[in-house]
N, C-alpha and C positions, 0 to 999 in steps of 0.2 A: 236061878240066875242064868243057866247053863240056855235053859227055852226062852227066857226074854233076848237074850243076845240073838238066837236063833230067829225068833219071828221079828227084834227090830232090822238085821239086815234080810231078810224075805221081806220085810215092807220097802227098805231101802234100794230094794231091786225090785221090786213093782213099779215104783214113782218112777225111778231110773229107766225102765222100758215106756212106761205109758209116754213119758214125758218125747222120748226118742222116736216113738213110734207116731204121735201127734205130731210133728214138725217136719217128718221127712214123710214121703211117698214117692218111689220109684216111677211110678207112673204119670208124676207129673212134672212139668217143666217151668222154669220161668222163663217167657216169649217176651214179654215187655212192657211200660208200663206209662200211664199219662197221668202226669199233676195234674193236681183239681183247683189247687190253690185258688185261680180266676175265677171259677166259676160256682163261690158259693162254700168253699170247703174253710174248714180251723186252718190247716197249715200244708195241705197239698197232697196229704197223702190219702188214697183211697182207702188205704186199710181203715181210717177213722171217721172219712165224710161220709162212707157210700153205705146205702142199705140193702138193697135187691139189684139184680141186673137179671133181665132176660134179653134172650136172641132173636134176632128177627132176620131171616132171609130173602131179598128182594128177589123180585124176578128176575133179576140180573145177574142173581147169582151172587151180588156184595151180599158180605157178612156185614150187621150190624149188632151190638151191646148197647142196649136201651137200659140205664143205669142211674137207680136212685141219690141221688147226691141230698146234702143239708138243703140246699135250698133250692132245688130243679129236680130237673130230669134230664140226663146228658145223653146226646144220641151220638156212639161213638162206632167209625168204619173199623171193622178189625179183620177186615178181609189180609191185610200185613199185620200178622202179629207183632213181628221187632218194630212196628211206628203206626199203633192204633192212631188214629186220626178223628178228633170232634167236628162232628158235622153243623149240630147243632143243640142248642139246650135254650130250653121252657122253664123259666123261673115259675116256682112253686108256692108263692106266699110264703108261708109258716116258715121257719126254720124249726128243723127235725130231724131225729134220728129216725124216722121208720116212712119210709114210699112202701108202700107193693106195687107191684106191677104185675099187668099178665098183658098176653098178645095172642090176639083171633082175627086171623086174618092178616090185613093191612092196619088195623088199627092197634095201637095199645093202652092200657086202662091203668091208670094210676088212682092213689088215692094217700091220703097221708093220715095221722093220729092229729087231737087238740082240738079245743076247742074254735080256733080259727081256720081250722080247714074249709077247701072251699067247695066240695064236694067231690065230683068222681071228673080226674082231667082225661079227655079220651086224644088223642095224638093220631094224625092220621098220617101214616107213615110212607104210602101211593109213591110218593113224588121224591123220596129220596133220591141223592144229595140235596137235588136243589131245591127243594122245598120242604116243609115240614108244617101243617096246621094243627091246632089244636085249640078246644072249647071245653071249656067248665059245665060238666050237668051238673045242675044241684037236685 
């Protein structure tokens, strides 16, 4: 009796730390944050729309978050973190939980899961702000 008390609270302080040490990190901040709502999301929040985000640095120096959404791909200035700013977004067809993304170069490579995907979307990213192209390889 005496050892099950003993290992159920040694489990009940394991869950207790895992649970505390998952949710907090010293090391990082919250900077700021932009509803997705508009552009393709359930209910605006990114923690639920979004799949992958990579970075991309122009020559300029702007910071951009090139960031998989349900149904795009959002290309967001986060050069100010307390007011990332959407530049632009590339509807995706499919509606989806999974983009990947990666970025070589000036361009970046998308692709999504399902059977209606519509192959590999490549984003040329050169001309940010003010512009943004993008083509379907199948």
């Amino acid at each position: 009796m005496k050892t099950k008390l003993i290992i159920s609270l040694l489990f009940a302080l394991f869950l207790y730390s895992a649970k505390s040490g998952a949710q907090t990190n010293p090391s990082l901040q919250f900077a700021g944050h932009l509803p997705m709502a508009a552009y393709g999301g359930f209910d605006g929040n990114y923690n639920i729309v979004c799949n992958d985000v990579e970075g991309y640095v122009a020559p300029s120096g702007t910071e951009y978050a090139v960031v998989g959404t349900h149904k795009g791909i959002a290309i967001v200035d986060v050069s100010n973190a307390a007011a990332p700013n959407q530049v632009a977004y590339i509807a995706g067809g499919v509606g989806t939980t999974w983009r990947e993304i990666a970025i070589y170069s000036h361009y970046a490579y998308c692709v999504t899961d399902g059977r209606e995907a519509m192959g590999v979307l490549i984003i040329d990213l050169a001309n940010l702000p003010a512009t943004v192209s993008s083509q379907y390889w199948i």
